[in-house]
C-alpha positions as CSV (number, residue, x, y, z in Angstrom):
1,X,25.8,1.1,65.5
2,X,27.9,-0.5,67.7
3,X,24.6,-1.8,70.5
4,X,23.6,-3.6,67.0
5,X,26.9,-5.2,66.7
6,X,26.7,-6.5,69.8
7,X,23.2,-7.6,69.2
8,X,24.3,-9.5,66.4
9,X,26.8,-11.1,68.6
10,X,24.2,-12.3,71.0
11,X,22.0,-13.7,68.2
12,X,24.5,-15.6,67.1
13,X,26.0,-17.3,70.4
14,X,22.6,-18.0,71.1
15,X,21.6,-19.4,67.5
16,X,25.0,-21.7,68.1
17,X,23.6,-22.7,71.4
18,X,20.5,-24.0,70.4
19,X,22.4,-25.8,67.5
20,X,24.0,-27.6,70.0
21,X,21.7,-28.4,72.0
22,X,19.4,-29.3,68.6
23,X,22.5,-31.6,67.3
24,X,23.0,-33.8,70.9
25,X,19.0,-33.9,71.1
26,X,19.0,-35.5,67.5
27,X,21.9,-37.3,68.0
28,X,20.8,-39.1,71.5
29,X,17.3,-40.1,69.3
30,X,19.5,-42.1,67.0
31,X,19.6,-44.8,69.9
32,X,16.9,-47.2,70.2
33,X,14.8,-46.0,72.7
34,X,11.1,-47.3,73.3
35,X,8.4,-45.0,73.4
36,X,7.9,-44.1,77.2
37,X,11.7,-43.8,77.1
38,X,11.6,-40.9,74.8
39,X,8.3,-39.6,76.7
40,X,10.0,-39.7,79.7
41,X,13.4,-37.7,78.3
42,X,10.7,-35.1,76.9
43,X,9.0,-34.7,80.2
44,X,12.1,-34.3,82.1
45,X,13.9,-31.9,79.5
46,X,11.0,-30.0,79.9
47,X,10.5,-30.1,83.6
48,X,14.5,-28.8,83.3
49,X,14.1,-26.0,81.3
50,X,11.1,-24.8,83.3
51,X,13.7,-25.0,86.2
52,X,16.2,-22.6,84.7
53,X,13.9,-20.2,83.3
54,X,12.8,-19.8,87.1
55,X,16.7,-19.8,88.5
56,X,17.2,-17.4,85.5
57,X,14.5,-15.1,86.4
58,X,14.7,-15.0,90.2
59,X,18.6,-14.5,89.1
60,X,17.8,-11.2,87.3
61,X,15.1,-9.8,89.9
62,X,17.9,-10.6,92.5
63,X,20.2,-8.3,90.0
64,X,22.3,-11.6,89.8
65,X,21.7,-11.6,86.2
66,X,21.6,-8.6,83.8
67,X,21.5,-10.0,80.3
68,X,17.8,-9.7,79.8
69,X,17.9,-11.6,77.0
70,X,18.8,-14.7,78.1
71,X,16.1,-14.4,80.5
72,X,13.6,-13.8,78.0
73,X,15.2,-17.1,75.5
74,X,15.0,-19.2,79.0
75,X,11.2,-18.4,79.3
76,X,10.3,-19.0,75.5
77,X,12.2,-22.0,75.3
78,X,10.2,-23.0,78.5
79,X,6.7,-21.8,76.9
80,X,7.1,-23.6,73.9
81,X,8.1,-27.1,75.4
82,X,5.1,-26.7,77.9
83,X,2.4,-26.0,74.6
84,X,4.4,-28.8,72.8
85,X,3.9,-31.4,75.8
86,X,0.3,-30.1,75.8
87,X,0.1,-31.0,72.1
88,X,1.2,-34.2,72.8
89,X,-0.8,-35.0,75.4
90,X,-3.7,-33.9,73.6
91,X,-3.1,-35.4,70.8
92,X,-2.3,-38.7,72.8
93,X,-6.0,-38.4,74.7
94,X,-7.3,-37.7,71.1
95,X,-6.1,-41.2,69.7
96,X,-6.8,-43.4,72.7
97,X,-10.5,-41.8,72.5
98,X,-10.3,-43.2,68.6
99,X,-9.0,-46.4,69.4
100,X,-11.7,-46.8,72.6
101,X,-14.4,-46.1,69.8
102,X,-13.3,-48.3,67.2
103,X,-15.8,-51.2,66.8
104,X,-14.3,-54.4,66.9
């Protein structure tokens, strides 16, 4: 009973965390920002998390780190904002495609 206690625990310092981190993302959007601004933000949070979800991991193989958790959130969070750049790019390539074939 008590190991799910502390699970809870974790869930919920890590559910704050990314409510923080979701809040000052939202908030810093509020500016106005051009496009390749934004773009350029997205790339480099990405590129960051990527980073720490390496540090993270060579920290836990290194027995540096031993909340395996975290390790597992850092390489989520690190998947899912490489498939949503992919998205995006895709999705970018997809549109300028349309716009090349438009007849004018």
């Amino acid at each position: 009973m008590t190991s799910i206690n502390s699970s809870v625990v974790k869930l919920d310092n890590l559910h704050e965390k990314v409510m923080e981190k979701a809040t000052e993302t939202l908030g810093s959007s509020s500016q106005n920002l051009g496009f390749s601004d934004r773009m350029q933000n997205a790339l480099t949070d990405v590129a960051d998390a990527q980073k720490q979800s390496a540090d993270s991991m060579k920290a836990f193989e290194l027995g540096l780190e031993t909340d395996l958790s975290k390790v597992m959130v850092d390489q989520q969070v690190s998947s899912l904002g490489f498939q949503l750049t992919l998205n995006v790019r895709n999705k970018m390539l997809s549109a300028y495609k349309d716009i090349l074939n438009m007849p004018v």
